[in-house]
N, C-alpha and C positions, 0 to 999 in steps of 0.2 A: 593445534587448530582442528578443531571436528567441522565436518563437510554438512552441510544442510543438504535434507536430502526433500523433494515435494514427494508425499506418497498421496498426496491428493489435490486432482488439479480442480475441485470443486468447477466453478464455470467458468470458460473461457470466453470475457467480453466480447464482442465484438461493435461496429456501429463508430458513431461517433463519440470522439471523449466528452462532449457535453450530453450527451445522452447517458454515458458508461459517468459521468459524476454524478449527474443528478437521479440516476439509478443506484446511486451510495446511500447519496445525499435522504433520498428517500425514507432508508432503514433508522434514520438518526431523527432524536428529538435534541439535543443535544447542540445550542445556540452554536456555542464555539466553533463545534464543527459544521453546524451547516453555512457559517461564514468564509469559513475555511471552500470549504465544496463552489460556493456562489464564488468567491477569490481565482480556484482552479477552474472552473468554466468560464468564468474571463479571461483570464490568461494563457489558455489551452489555445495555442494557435498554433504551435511544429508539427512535428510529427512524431508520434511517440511510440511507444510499445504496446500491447493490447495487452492489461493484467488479469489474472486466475482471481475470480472472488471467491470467495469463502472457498478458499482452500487448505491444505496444513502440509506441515513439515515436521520433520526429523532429526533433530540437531541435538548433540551430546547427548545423546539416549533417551529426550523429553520427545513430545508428539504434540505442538504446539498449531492451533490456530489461527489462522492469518486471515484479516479479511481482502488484503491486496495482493497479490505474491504479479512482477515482474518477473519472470525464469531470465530473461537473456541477460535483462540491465542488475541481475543480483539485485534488487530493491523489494521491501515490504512495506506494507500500511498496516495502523493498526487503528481502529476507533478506538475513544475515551474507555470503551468499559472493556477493554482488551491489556491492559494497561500491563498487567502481570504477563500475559506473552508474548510484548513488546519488551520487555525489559531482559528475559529471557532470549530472544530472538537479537535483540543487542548486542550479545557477546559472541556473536558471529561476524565473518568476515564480508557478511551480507549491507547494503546501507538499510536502515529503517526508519520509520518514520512512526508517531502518534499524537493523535491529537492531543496527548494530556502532556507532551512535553511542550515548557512554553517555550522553546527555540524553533518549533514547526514554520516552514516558512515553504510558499507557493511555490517559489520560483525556483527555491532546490529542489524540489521533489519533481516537479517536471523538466528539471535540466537530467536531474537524476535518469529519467524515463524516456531522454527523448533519443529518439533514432539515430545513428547514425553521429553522436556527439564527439 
């Protein structure tokens, strides 16, 4: 089991989660996910963790991209055109998520993230 390691914390959200989705949400043309995005800013009501944007990691010797990275809850996102360093970032003990898998679903990814679970 190789250790993920963040060698870059890119930007650390902060604000509200419907401000920090629709600050995703923004970077996407990409229907799928901005449904996905409008899904998670309706359902974003606990309290969750504040995630690293476009940051990257270190895992089995690759140097991989992430545009989510969660450090506490071990959790990544990935958008659709990231797809090759989600599938990569998979084979860690880390949970992940991307839009191009059709199993993606709201409510795990922010039980995944929430505070205190």
């Amino acid at each position: 089991v190789h250790n993920v390691e963040i060698c870059d914390d890119g930007q650390k959200q902060t604000g509200s989660y419907r401000e920090i989705w629709e600050y995703i949400k923004d970077d996407t043309e990409n229907i799928k996910e901005q449904k996905l995005f409008d899904e998670l800013i309706e359902k974003s009501t606990g309290t969750y963790e504040k995630p690293i944007y476009g940051g990257r990691i270190k895992f089995s010797g690759e140097s991989i991209n992430v545009d989510l990275i969660w450090e506490n809850s071990k959790v990544m996102f990935f958008l659709a055109d990231s797809y090759e360093e989600y599938l990569l970032a998979k084979k860690s003990t880390w949970k992940c998520f991307c839009c191009e898998d059709e199993t993606i679903n709201a409510e795990e990814i922010l039980h995944s993230i929430e505070v205190n679970r």
